[in-house]
N, C-alpha and C positions, 0 to 999 in steps of 0.2 A: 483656867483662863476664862475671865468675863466674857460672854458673847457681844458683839458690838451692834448693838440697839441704840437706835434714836432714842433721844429724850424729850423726845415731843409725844405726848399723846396724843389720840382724837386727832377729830379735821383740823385742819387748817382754820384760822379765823376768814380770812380772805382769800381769794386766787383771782390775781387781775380779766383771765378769760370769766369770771362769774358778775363781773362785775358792769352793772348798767350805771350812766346819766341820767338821771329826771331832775325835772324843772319844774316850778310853776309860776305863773304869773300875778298869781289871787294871791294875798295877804291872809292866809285863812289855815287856822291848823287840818281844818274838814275836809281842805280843798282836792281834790285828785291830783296828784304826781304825772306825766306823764314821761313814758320813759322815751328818751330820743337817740340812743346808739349805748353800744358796746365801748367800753374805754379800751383803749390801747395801751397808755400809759396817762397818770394825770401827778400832779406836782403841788402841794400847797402849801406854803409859807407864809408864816407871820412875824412882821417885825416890829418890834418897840423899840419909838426912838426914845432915846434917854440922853439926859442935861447934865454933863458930870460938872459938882462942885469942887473944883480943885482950888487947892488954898498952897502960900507960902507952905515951906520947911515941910509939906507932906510927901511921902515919896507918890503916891497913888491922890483919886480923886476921894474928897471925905464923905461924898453923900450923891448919888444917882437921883435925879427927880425924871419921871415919865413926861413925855413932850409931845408923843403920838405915836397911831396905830398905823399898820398898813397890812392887810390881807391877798395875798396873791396868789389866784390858779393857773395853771396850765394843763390845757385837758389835750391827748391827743385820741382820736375816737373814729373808729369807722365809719364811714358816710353812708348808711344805710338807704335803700330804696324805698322813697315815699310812699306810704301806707301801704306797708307791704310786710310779713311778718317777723322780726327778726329772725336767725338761724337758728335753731333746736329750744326757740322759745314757744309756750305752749301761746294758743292764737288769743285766750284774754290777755297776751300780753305783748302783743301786737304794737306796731310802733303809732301811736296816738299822737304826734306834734313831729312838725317838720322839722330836719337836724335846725341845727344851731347857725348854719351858714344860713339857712332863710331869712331869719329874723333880721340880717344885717341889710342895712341900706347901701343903694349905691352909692359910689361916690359923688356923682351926680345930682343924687335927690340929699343926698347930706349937704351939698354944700350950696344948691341952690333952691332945695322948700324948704320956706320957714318949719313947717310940722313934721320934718324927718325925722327922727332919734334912734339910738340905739338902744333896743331893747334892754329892758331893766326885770329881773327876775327875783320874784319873791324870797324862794329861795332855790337851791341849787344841792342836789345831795348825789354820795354816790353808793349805791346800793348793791352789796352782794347777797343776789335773787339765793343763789345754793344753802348758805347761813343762815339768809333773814335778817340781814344785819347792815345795819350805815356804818359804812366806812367810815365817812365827813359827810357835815353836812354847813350849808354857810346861807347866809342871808343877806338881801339886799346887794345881790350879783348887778355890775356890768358887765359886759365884754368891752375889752380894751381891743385887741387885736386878733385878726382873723387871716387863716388861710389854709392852703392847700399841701399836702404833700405824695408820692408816688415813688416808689421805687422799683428796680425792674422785675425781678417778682413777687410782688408784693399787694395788699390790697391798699389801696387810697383811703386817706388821712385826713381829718379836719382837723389841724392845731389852731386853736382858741387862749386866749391869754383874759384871764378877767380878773375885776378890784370884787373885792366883798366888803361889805362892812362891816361883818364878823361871821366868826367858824367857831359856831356851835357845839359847844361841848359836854 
């Protein structure tokens, strides 16, 4: 009788506990990364819309033409304590930029200074520190939506929803 062995060798590629957010806001391949939380769970989707040619007497459409892109993340992410280290991260690796709920404006200053916006980021990657390795990585990030979550024992959440204008591959 066969002994019953996984068929996976070696590590893992990923483990979502290994896995950081960094950001930057410089257009710069040089530029430093800064890491800004632990993910909890993150979601990335992309969709191409397409233009079906459907003609008489075909049963299906005879030819798909592309019509547009659309990139979408969902990040959900621990809210770590400002400049403080993350947990069982060594201290060069220390949280260097305020989570991601910072950069958001009030509703207040968004809707009555003209100069409020929402932060626009170079690019956006998610790295797992244990591998060495990006998950994804995407460019030309907004945040679309922002908030909070909590459950009773549990630690607190930032769910983030943002556009990219492409994931880098």
């Amino acid at each position: 009788m066969e002994s019953m062995k996984p068929d996976i060798k070696g590590k893992a590629i990923a483990k979502g506990y290994n896995c950081f957010v960094r950001v930057s806001k410089v257009d710069s391949a040089t530029s430093p990364s800064n890491i800004i939380g632990y993910v909890t769970s993150f979601q990335a989707t992309e969709d191409f819309q397409v233009q079906e040619a459907v003609c008489l007497g075909n049963l299906g459409p005879i030819a798909l033409d592309p019509q547009g892109y659309t990139c979408n993340i969902q990040i959900a992410a621990f809210i770590p304590a400002v400049k403080t280290s993350l947990i069982n991260a060594p201290v060069a690796d220390a949280l260097t930029a305020t989570p991601l709920e910072n950069d958001m404006p009030s509703r207040a200053g968004f809707m009555d200074d003209s100069d409020a916006t929402v932060e626009k980021y170079s690019y956006l990657d998610f790295y797992d520190k244990k591998n060495s390795r990006i998950i994804a990585k995407f460019t030309g990030v907004l945040v679309t939506s922002n908030g909070v979550q909590s459950e009773g024992n549990a630690y607190v959440r930032h769910n983030v929803s943002m556009r990219a204008l492409s994931w880098d591959k």
